[in-house]
N, CA, C, O and CB atoms as a CASP TS submission, in Angstrom:
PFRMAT TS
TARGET T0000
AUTHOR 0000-0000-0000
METHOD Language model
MODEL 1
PARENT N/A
ATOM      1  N   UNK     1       5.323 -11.672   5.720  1.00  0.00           N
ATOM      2  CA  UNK     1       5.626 -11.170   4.402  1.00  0.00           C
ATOM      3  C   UNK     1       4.777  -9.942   4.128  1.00  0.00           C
ATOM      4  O   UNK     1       3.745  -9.768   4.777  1.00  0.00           O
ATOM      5  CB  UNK     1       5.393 -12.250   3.337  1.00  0.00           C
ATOM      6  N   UNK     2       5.236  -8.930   3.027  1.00  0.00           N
ATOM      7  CA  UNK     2       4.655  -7.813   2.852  1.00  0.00           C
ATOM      8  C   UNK     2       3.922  -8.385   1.765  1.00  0.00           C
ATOM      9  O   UNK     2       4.363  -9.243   1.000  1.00  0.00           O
ATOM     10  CB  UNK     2       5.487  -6.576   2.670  1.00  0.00           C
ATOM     11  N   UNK     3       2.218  -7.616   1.714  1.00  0.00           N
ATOM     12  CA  UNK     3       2.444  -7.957   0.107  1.00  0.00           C
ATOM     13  C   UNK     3       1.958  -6.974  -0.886  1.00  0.00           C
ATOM     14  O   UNK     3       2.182  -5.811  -0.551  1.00  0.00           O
ATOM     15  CB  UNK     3       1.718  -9.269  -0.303  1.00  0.00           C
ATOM     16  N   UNK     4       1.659  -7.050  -1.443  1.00  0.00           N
ATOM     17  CA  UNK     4       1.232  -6.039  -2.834  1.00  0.00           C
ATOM     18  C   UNK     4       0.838  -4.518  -2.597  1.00  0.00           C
ATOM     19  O   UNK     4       1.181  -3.533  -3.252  1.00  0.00           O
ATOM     20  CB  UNK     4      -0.171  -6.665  -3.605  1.00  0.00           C
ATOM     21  N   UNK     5      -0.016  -4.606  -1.424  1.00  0.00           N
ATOM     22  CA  UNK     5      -0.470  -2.850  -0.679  1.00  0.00           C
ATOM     23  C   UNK     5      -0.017  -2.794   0.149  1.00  0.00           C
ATOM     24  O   UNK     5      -0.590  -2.019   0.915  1.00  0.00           O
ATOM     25  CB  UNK     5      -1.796  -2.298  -0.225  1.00  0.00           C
ATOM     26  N   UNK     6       1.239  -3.441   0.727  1.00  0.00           N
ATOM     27  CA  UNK     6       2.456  -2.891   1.791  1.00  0.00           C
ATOM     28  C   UNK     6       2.132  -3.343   3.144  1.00  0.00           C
ATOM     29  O   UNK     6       2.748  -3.218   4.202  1.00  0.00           O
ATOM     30  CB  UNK     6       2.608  -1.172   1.879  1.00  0.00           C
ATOM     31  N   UNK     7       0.469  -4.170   2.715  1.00  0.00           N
ATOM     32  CA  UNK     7       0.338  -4.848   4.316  1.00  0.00           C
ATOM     33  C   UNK     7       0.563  -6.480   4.630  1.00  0.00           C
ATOM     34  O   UNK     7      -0.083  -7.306   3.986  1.00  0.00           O
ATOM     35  CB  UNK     7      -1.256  -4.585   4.841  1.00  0.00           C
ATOM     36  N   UNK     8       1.282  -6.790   5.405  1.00  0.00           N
ATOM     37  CA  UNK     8       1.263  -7.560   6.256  1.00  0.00           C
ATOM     38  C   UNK     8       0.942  -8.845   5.770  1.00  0.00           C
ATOM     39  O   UNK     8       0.143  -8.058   5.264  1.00  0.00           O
ATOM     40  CB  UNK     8       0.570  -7.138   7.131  1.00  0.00           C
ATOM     41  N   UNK     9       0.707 -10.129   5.354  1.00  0.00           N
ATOM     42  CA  UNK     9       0.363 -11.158   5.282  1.00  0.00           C
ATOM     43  C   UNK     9       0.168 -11.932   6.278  1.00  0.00           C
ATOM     44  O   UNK     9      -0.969 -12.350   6.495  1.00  0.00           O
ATOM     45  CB  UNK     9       0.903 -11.531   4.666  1.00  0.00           C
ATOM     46  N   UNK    10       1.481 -12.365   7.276  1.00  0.00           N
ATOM     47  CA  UNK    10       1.252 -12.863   7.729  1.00  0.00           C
ATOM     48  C   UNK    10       0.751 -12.388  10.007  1.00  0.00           C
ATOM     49  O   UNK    10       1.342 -11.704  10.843  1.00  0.00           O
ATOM     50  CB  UNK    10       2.180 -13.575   6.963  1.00  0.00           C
ATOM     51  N   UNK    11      -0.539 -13.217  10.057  1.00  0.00           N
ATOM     52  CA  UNK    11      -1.072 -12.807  11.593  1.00  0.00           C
ATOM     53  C   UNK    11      -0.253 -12.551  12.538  1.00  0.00           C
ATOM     54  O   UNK    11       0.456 -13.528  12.778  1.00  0.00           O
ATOM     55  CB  UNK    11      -1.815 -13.739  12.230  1.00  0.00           C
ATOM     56  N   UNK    12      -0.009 -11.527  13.276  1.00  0.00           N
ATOM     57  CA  UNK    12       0.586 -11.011  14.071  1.00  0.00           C
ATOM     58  C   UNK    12       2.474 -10.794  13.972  1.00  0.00           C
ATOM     59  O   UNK    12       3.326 -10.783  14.860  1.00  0.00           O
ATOM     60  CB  UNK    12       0.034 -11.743  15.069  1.00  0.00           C
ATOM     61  N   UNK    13       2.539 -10.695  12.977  1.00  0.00           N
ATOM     62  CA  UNK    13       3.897 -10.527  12.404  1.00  0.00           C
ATOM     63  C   UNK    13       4.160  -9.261  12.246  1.00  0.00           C
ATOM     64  O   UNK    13       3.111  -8.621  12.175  1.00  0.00           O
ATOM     65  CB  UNK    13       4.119 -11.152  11.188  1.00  0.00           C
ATOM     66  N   UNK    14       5.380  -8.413  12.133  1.00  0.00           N
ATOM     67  CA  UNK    14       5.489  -6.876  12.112  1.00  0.00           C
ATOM     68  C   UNK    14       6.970  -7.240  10.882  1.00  0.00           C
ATOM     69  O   UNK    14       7.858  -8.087  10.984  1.00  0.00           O
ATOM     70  CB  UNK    14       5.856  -5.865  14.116  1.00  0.00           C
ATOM     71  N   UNK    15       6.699  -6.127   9.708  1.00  0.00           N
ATOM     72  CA  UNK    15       7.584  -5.162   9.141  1.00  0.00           C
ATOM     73  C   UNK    15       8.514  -4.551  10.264  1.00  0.00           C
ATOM     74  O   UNK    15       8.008  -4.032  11.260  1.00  0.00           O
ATOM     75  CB  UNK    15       6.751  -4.059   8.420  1.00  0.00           C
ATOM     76  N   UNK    16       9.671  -4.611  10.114  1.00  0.00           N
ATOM     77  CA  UNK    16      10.481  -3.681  11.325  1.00  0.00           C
ATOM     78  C   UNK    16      11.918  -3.849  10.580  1.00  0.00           C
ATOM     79  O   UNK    16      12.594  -4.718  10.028  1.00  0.00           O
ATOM     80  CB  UNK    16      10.449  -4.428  13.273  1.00  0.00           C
ATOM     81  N   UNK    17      11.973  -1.847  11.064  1.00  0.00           N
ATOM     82  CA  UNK    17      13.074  -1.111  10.137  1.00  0.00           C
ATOM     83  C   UNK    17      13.882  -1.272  11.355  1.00  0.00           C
ATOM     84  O   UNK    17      13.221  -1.466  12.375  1.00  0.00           O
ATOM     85  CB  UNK    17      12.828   0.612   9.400  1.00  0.00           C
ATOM     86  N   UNK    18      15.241  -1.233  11.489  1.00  0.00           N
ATOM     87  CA  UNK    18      16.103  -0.821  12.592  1.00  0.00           C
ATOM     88  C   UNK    18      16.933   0.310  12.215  1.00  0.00           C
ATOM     89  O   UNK    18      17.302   0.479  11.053  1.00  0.00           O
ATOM     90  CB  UNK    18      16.960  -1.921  13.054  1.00  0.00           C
ATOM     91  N   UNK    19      17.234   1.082  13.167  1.00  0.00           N
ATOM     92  CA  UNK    19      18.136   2.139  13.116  1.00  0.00           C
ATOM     93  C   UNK    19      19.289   2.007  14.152  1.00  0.00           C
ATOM     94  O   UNK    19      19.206   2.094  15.377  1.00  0.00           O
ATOM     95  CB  UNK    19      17.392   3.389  13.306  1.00  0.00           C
ATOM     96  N   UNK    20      20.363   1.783  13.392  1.00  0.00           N
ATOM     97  CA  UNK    20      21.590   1.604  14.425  1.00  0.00           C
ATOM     98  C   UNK    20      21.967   0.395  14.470  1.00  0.00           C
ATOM     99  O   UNK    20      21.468  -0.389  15.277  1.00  0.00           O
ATOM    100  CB  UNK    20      21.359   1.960  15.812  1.00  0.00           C
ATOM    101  N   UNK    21      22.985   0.015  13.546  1.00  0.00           N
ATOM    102  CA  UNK    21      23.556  -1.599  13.256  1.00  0.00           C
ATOM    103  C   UNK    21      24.907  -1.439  14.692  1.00  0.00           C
ATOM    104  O   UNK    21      25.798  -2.285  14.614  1.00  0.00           O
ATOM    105  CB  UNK    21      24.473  -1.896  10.992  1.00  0.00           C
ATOM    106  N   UNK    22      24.996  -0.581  15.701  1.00  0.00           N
ATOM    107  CA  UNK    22      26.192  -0.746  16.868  1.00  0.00           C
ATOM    108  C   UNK    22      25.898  -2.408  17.074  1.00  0.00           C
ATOM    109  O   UNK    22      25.832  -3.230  16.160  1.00  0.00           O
ATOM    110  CB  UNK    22      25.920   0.402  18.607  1.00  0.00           C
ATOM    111  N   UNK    23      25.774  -2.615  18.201  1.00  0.00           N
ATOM    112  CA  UNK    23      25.790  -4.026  18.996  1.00  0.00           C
ATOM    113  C   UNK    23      25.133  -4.433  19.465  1.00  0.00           C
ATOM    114  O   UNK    23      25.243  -5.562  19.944  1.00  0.00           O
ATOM    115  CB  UNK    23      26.352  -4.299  19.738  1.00  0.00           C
ATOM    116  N   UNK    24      23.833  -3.495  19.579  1.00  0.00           N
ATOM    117  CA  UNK    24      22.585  -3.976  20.261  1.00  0.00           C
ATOM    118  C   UNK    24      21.359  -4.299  18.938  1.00  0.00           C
ATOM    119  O   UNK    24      20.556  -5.233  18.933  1.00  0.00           O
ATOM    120  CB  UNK    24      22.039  -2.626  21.474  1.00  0.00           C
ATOM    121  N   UNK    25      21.492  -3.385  18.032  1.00  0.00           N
ATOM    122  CA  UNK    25      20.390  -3.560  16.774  1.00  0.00           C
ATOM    123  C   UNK    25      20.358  -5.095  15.934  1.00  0.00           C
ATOM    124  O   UNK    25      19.386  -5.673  15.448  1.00  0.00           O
ATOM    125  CB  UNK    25      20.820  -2.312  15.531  1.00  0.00           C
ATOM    126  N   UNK    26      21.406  -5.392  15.956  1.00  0.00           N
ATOM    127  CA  UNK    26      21.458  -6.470  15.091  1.00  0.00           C
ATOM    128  C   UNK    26      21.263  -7.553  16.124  1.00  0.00           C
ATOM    129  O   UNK    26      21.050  -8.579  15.478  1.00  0.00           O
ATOM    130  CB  UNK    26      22.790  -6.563  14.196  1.00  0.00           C
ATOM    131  N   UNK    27      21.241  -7.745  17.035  1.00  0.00           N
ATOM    132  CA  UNK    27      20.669  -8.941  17.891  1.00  0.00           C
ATOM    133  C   UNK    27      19.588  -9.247  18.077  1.00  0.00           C
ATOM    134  O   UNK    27      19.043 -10.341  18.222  1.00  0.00           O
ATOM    135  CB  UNK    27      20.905  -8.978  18.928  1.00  0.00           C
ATOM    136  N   UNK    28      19.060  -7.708  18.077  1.00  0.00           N
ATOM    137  CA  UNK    28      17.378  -7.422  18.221  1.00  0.00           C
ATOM    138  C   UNK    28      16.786  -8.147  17.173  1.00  0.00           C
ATOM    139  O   UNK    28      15.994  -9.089  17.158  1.00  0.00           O
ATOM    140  CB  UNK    28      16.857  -5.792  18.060  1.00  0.00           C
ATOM    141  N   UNK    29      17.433  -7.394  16.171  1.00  0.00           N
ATOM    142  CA  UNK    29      17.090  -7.633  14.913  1.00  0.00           C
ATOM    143  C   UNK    29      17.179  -9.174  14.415  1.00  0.00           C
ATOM    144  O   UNK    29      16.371  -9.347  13.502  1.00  0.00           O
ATOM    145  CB  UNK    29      17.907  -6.770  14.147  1.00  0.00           C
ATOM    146  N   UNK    30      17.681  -9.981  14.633  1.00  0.00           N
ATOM    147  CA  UNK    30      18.087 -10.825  13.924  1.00  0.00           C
ATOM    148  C   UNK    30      17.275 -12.051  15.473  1.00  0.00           C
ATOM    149  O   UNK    30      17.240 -13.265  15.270  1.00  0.00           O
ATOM    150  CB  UNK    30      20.026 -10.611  13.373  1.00  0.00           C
ATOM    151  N   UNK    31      16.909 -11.657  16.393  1.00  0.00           N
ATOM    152  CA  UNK    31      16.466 -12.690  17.234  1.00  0.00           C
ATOM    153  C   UNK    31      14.400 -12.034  16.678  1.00  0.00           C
ATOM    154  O   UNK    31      13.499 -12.863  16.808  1.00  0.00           O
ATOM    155  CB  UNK    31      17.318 -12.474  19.425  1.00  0.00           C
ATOM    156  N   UNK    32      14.170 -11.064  16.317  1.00  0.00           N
ATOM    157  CA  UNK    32      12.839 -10.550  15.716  1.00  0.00           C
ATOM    158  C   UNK    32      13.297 -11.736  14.281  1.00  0.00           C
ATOM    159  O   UNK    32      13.450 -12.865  14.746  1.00  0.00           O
ATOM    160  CB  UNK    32      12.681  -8.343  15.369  1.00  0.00           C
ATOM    161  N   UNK    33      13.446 -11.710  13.278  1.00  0.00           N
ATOM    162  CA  UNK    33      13.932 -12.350  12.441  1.00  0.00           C
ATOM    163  C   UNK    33      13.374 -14.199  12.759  1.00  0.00           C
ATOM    164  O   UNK    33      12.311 -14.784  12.551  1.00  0.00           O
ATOM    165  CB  UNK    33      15.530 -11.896  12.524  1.00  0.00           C
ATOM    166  N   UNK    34      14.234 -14.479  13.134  1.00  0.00           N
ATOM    167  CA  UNK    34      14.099 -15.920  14.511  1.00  0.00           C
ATOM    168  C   UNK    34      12.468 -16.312  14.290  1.00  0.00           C
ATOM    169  O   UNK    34      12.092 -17.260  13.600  1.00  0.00           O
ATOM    170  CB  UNK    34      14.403 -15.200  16.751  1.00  0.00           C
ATOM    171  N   UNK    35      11.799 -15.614  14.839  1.00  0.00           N
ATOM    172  CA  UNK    35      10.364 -15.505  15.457  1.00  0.00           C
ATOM    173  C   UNK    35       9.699 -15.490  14.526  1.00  0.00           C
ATOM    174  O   UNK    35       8.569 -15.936  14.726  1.00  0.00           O
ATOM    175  CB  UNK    35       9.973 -14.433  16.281  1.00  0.00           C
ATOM    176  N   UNK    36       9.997 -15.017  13.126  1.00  0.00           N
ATOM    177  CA  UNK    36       9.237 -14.943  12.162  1.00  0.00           C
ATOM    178  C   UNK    36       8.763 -13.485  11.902  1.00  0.00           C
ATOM    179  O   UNK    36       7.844 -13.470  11.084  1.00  0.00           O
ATOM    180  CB  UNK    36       8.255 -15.840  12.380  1.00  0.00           C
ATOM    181  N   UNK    37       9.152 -12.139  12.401  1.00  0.00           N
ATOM    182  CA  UNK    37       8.814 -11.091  11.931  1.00  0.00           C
ATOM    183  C   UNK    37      10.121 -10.798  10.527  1.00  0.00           C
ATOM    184  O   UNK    37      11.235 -11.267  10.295  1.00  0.00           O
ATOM    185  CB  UNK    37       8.692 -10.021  13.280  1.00  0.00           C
ATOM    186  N   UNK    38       9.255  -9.815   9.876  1.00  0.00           N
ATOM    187  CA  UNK    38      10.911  -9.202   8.686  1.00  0.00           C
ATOM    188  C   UNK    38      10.854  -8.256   8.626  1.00  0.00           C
ATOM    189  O   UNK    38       9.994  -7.444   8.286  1.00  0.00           O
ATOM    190  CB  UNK    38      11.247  -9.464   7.110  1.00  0.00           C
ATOM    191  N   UNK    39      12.556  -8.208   9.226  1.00  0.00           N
ATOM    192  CA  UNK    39      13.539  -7.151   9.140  1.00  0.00           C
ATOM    193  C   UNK    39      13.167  -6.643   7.511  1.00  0.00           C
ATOM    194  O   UNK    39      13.470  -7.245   6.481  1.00  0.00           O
ATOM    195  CB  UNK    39      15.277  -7.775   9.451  1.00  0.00           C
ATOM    196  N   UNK    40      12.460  -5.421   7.626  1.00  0.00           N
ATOM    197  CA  UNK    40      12.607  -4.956   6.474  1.00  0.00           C
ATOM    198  C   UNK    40      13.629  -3.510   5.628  1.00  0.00           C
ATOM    199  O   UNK    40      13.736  -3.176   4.448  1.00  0.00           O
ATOM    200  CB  UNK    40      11.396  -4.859   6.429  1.00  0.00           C
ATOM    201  N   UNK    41      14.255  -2.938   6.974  1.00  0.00           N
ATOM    202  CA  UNK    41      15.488  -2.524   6.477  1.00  0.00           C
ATOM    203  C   UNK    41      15.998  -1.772   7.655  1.00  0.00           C
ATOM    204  O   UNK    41      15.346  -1.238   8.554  1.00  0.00           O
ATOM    205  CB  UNK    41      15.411  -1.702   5.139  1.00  0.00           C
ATOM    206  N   UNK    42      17.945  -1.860   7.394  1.00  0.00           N
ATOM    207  CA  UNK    42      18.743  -1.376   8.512  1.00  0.00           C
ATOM    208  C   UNK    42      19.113   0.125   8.246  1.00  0.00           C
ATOM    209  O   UNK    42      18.872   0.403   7.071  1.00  0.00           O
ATOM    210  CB  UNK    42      20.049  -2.277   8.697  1.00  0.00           C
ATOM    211  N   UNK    43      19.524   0.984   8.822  1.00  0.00           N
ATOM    212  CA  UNK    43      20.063   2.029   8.949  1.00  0.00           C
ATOM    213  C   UNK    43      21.529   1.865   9.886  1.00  0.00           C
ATOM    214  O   UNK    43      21.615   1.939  11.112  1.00  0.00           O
ATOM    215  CB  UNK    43      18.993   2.897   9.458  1.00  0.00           C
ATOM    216  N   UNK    44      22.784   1.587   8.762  1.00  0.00           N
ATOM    217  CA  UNK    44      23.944   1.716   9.146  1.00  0.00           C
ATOM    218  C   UNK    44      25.040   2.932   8.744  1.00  0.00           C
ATOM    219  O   UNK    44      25.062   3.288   7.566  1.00  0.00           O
ATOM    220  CB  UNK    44      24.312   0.616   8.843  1.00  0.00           C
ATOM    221  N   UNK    45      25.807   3.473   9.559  1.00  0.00           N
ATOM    222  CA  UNK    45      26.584   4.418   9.183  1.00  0.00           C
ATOM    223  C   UNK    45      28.117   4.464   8.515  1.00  0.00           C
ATOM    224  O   UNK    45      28.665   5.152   7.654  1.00  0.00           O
ATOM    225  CB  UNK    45      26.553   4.963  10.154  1.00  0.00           C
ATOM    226  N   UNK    46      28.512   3.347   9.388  1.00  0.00           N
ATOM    227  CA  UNK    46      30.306   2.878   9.705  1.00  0.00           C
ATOM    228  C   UNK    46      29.981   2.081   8.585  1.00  0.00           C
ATOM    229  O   UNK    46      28.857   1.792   8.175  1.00  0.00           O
ATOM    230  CB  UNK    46      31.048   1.932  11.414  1.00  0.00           C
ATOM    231  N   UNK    47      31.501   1.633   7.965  1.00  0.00           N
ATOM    232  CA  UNK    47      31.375   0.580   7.744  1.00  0.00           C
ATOM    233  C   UNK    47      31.250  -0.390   8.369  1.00  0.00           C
ATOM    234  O   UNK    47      30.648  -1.309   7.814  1.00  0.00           O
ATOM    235  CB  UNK    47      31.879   0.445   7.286  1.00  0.00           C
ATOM    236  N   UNK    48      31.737  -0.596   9.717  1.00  0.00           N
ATOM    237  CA  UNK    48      31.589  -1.676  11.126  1.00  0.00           C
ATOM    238  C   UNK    48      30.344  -2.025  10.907  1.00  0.00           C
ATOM    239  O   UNK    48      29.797  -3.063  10.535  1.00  0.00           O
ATOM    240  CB  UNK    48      31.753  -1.060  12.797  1.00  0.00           C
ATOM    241  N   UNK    49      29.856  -0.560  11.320  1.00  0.00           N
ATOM    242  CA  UNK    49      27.982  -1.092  11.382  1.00  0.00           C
ATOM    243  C   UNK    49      27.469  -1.751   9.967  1.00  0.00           C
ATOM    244  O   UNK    49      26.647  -2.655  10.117  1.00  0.00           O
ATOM    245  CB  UNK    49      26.733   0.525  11.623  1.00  0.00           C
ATOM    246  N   UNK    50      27.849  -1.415   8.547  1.00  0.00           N
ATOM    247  CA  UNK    50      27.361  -2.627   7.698  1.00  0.00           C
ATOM    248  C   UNK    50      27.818  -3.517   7.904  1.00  0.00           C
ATOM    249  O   UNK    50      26.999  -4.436   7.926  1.00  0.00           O
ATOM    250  CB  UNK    50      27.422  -2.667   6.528  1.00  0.00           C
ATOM    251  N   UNK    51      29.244  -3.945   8.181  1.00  0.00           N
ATOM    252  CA  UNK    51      29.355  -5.349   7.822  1.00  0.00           C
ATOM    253  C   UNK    51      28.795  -6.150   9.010  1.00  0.00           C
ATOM    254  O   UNK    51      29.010  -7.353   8.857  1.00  0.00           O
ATOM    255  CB  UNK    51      30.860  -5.755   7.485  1.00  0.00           C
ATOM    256  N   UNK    52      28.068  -5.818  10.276  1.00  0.00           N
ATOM    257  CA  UNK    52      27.812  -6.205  11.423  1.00  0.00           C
ATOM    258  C   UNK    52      25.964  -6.534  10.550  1.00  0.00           C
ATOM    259  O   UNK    52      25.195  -7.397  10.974  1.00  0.00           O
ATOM    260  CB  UNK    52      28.248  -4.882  12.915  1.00  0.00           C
ATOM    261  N   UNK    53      25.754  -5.919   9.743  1.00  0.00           N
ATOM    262  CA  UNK    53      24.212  -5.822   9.258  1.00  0.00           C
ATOM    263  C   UNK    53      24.414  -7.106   8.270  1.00  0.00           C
ATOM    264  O   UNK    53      23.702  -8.100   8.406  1.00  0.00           O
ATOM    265  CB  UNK    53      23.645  -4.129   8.375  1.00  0.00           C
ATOM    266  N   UNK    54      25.391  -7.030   7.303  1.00  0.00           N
ATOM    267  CA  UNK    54      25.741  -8.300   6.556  1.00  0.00           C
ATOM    268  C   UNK    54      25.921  -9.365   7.222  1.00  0.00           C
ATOM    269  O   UNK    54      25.168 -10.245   6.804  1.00  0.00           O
ATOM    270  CB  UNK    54      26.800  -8.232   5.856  1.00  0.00           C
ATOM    271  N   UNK    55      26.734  -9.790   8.285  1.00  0.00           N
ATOM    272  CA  UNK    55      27.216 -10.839   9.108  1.00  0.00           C
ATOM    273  C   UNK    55      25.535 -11.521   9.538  1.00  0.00           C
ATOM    274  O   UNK    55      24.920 -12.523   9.173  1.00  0.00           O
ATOM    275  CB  UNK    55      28.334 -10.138  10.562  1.00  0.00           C
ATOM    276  N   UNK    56      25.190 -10.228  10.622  1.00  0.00           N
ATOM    277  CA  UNK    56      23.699 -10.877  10.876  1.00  0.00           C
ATOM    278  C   UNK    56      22.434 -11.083  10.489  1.00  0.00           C
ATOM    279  O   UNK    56      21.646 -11.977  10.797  1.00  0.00           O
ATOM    280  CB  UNK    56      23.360 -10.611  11.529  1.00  0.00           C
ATOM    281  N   UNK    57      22.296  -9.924   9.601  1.00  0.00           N
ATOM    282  CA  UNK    57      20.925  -9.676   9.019  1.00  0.00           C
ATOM    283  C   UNK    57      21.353 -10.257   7.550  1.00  0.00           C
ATOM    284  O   UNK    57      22.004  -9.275   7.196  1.00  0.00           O
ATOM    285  CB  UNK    57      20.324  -7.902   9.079  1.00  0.00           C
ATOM    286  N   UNK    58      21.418 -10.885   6.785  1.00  0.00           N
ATOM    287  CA  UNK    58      21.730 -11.156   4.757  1.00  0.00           C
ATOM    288  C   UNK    58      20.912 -10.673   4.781  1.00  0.00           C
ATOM    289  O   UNK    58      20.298 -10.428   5.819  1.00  0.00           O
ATOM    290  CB  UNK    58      21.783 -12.534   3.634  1.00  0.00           C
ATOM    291  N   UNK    59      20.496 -10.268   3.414  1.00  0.00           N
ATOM    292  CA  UNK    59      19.342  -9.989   2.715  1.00  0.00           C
ATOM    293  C   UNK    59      18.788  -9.288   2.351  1.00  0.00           C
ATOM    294  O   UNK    59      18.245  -9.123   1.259  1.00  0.00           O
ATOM    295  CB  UNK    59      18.759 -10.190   2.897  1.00  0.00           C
ATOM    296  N   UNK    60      18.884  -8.188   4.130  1.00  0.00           N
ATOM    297  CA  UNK    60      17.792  -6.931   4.575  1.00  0.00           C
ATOM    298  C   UNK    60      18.535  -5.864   4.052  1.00  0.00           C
ATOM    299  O   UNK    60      19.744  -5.791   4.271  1.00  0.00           O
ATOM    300  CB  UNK    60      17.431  -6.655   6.335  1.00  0.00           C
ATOM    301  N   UNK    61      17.822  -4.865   3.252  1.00  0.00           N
ATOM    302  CA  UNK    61      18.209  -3.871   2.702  1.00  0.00           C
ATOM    303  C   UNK    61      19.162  -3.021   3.439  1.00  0.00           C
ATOM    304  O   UNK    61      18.877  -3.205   4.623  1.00  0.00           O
ATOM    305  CB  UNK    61      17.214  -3.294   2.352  1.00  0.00           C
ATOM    306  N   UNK    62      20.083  -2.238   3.372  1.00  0.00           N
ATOM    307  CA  UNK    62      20.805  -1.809   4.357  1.00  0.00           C
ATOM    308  C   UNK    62      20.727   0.241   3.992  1.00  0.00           C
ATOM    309  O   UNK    62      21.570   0.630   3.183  1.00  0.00           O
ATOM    310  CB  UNK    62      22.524  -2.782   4.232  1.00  0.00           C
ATOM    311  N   UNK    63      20.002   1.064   4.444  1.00  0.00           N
ATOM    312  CA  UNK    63      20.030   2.062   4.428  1.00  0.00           C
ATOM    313  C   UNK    63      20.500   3.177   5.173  1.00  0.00           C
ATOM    314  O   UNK    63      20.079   3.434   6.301  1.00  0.00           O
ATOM    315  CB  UNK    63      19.350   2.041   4.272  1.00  0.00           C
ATOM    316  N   UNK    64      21.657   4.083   4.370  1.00  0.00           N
ATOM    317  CA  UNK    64      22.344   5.100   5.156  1.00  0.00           C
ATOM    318  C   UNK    64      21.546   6.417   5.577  1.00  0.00           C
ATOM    319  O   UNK    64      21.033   7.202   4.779  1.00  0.00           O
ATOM    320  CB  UNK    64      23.519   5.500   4.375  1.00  0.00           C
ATOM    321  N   UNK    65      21.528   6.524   6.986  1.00  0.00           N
ATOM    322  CA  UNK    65      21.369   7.973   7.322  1.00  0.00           C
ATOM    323  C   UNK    65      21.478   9.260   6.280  1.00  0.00           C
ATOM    324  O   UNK    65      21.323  10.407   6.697  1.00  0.00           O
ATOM    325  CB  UNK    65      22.350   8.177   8.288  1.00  0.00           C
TER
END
């Protein structure tokens, strides 16, 4: 979790932005997720690529190029 000054809470956990919701980001993303790091926001272009960010990632903010 992030917290109040943008760092980190929890030990050895990472904030991680992805860029590129194609077919490889959101697996990444969502098996990082899994493990306990947070997806803290996507960069999608298509609509494909959001609804591929919705399907796998809920939640995570979804930001356009």
């Amino acid at each position: 979790m992030i917290g109040d000054n943008g760092a980190m809470n929890t030990t050895g956990r990472l904030g991680i932005g992805i860029i590129g919701m194609g077919y490889v980001g959101p697996v990444i993303g969502s098996a990082l997720r899994a493990v306990g790091h947070q997806i803290v926001a996507v960069s999608a272009s298509s609509d494909a690529s959001r609804e591929r960010a919705d399907a796998m990632l809920p939640g995570v903010p979804i930001a356009t190029p």
